[in-house]
C-alpha positions as CSV (number, residue, x, y, z in Angstrom):
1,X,0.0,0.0,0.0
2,X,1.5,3.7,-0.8
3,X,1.4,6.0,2.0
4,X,1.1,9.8,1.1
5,X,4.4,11.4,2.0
6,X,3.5,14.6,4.6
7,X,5.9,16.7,4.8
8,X,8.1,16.5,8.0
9,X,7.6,20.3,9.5
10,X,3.7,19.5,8.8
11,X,2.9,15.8,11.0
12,X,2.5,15.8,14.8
13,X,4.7,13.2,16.9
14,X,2.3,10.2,17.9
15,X,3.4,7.6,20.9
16,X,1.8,4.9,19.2
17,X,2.5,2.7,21.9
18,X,-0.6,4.6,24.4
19,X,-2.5,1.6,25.9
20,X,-5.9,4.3,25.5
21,X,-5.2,4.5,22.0
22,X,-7.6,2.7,19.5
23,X,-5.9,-0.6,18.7
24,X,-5.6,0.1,15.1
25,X,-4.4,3.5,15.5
26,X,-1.3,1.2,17.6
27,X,-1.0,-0.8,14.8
28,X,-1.7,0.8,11.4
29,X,0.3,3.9,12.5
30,X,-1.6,6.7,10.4
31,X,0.3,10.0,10.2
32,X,-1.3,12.7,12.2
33,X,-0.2,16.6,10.8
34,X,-1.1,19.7,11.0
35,X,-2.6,21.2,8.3
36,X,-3.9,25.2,8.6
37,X,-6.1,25.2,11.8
38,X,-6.8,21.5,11.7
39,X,-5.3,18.5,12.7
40,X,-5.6,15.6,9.9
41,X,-4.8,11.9,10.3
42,X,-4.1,9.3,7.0
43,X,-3.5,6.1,5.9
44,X,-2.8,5.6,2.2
45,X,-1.8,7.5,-0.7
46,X,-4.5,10.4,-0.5
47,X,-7.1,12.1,1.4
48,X,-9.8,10.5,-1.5
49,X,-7.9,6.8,-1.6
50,X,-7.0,6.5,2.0
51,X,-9.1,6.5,5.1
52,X,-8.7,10.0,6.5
53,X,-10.2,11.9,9.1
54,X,-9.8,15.5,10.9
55,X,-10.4,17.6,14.1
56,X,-9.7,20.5,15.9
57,X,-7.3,19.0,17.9
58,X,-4.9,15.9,17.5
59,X,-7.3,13.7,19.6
60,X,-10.5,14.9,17.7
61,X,-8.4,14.1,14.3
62,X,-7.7,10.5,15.7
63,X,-11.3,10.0,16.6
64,X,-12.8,10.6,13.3
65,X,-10.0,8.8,11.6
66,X,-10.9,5.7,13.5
67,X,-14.4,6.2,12.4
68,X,-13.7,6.7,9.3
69,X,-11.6,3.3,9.3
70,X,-14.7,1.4,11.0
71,X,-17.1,2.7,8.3
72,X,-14.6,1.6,5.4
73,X,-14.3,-1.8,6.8
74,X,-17.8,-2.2,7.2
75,X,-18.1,-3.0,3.2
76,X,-14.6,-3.0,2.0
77,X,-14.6,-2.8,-2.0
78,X,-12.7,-6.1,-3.0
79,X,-10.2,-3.8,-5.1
80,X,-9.4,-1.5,-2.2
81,X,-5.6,-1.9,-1.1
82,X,-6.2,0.3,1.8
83,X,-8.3,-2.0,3.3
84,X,-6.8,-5.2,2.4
85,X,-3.3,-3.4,3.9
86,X,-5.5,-3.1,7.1
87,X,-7.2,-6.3,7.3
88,X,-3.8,-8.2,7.1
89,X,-1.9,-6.0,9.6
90,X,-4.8,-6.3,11.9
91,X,-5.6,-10.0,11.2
92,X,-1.4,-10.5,12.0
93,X,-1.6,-8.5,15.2
């Protein structure tokens, strides 16, 4: 799976390793940035193509992301790589 490369000066250190974490943010590792006034959080090559999601603050931008993931995986499309890229790190884990 191709992960959109955000810039360095624009994503937000994430301990990945917080037990209160949602257990695939701990192990899908999205990058969480900073982008204007909001805080965005991806997995895969674009905002359109990956599962994204975005708040006001980091936490709020981790929320909807895992939202986001939860609805994607509800009815994965069987051509989506995003979400065969999470359902074999998650099935592994």
């Amino acid at each position: 799976m191709e992960q959109m490369q955000i810039p360095a000066d624009m994503q937000c250190a994430i301990d990945y390793g917080q037990p209160e974490l949602p257990r695939a943010i701990r192990e899908l590792h999205p990058v969480l940035f900073k982008e204007g006034d909001s805080y965005c959080c991806l997995l895969g090559p674009d905002p359109q193509a990956g599962i994204f999601g975005c708040g006001a603050t980091p936490g709020e931008a981790l929320t909807d992301w895992d939202e986001h993931l939860r609805e994607r995986m509800k009815t994965p499309d069987a051509n989506d790589e995003v979400a065969a890229y999470v359902k074999g790190v998650l099935k592994d884990a």
